[in-house]
SEKOL-363627 format. One record per residue (C-alpha): residue in three letters; x, y, z. Coordinates in steps of 0.02 Angstrom, whole numbers, plus 50000, padded with zeros to 5 digits. Last residue first. Example, Ala and Ser with C-alpha at 12.3 -4.5 7.8 and 13.67 -1.06 7.14 Angstrom:
SER506844994750357;ALA506154977550390;
REM end
This chain:
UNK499495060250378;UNK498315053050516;UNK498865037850634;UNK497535025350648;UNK497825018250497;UNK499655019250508;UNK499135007250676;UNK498044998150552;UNK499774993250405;UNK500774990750532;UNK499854979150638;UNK499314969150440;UNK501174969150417;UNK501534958950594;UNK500054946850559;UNK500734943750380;UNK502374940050441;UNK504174948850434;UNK503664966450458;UNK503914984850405;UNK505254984650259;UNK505104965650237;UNK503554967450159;UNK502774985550154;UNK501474990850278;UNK499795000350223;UNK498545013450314;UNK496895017050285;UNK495275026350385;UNK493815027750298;UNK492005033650352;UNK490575024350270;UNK488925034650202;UNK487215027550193;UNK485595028150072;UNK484055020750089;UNK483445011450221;UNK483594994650131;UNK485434997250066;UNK486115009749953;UNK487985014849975;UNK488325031749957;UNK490075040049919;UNK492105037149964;UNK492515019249918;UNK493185025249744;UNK494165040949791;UNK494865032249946;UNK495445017749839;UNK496335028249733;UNK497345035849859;UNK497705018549938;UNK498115010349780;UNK499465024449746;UNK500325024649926;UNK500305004649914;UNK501335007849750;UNK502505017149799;UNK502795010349945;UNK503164992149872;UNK501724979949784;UNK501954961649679;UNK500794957249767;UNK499464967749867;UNK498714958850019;UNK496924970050053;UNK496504969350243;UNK494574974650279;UNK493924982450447;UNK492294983650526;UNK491594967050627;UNK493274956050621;UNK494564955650471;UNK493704956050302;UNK494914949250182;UNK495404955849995;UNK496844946149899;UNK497774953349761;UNK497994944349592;UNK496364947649531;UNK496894968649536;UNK495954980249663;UNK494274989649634;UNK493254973649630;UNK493404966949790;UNK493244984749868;UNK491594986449788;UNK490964970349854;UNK491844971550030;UNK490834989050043;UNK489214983649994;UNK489224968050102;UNK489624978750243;UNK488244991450199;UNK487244976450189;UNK487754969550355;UNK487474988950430;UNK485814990850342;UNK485344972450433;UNK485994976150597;UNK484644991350594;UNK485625009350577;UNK484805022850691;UNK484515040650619;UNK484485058150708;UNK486225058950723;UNK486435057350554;UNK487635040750483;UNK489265039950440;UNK489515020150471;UNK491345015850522;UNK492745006550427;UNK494675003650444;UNK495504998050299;UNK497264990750324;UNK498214990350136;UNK499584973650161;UNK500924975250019;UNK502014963949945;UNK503764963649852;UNK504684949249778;UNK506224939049831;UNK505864922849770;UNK506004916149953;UNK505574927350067;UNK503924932849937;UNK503434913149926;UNK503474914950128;UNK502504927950141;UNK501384922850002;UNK501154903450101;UNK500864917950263;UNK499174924150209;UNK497984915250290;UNK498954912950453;UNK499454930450476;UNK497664934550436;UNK497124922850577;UNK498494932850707;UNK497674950550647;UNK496024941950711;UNK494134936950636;UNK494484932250486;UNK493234936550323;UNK492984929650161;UNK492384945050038;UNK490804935049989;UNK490274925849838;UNK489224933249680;UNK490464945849618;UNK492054927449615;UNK493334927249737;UNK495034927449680;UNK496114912349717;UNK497544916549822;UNK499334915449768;UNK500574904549834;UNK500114888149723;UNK500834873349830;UNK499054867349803;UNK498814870349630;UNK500384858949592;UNK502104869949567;UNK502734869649377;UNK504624875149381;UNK505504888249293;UNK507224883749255;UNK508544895849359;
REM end
């Protein structure tokens, strides 16, 4: 099949986000679907593997501490930052809602959703430092395979937080 040149617009993969701007965020499984489904669709059609890695987050902190809004948004900020640059430029990080993140992983099957999301535990695991010192994130992940577990982006991304939810 000759290769053909398709116009940056028709271009299915995301553009990467650069350190200084933030993780963009959607606020429903349904508004993921959306976001991501020109991949889903390039990945029907060419025939190539993708991943969706559901991260499910919630602040560790002592009983005997409250966290302001503010160390929570720059915990959050923390978090998307390090996550954004702990995964390859051709996969696509979201923040979906107030405390979970997506992660689309191209050119991904089991295996290598399984690996990413060992790897990611190691590295999002530890402190965070934000105005009131230091804080701890709980993790809870889970990943869907494309078509294995789903036929849309919105349908993966379910998957991928109920296995989330579910612990191995």
């Amino acid at each position: 099949m000759p290769a053909r040149l398709l116009a940056a617009e028709d271009d299915p993969m995301p553009a990467r986000a650069t350190p200084s701007e933030a993780v963009p965020r959607v606020e429903s499984l349904a508004a993921f679907g959306l976001r991501v489904s020109p991949v889903i669709t390039h990945s029907r059609r060419y025939g190539s593997k993708v991943a969706v890695l559901w991260i499910d987050t919630e602040v560790l902190a002592p009983e005997d501490r409250t966290c302001s809004p503010l160390s929570r948004e720059q915990l959050t900020q923390a978090l998307s930052s390090r996550l954004r640059n702990r995964v390859r430029a051709t996969d696509l990080v979201l923040q979906v809602g107030e405390h979970a993140f997506a992660v689309l992983l191209l050119s991904a099957g089991l295996d290598e959703a399984a690996t990413v999301e060992q790897r990611l535990k190691q590295l999002l695991n530890g402190p965070y430092g934000v105005e009131s010192g230091l804080m701890y994130v709980g993790l809870h992940m889970g990943y869907a395979t494309f078509p294995d577990a789903g036929r849309d982006g919105a349908e993966l991304a379910a998957k991928a937080r109920a296995a989330a939810q579910c612990p191995r």
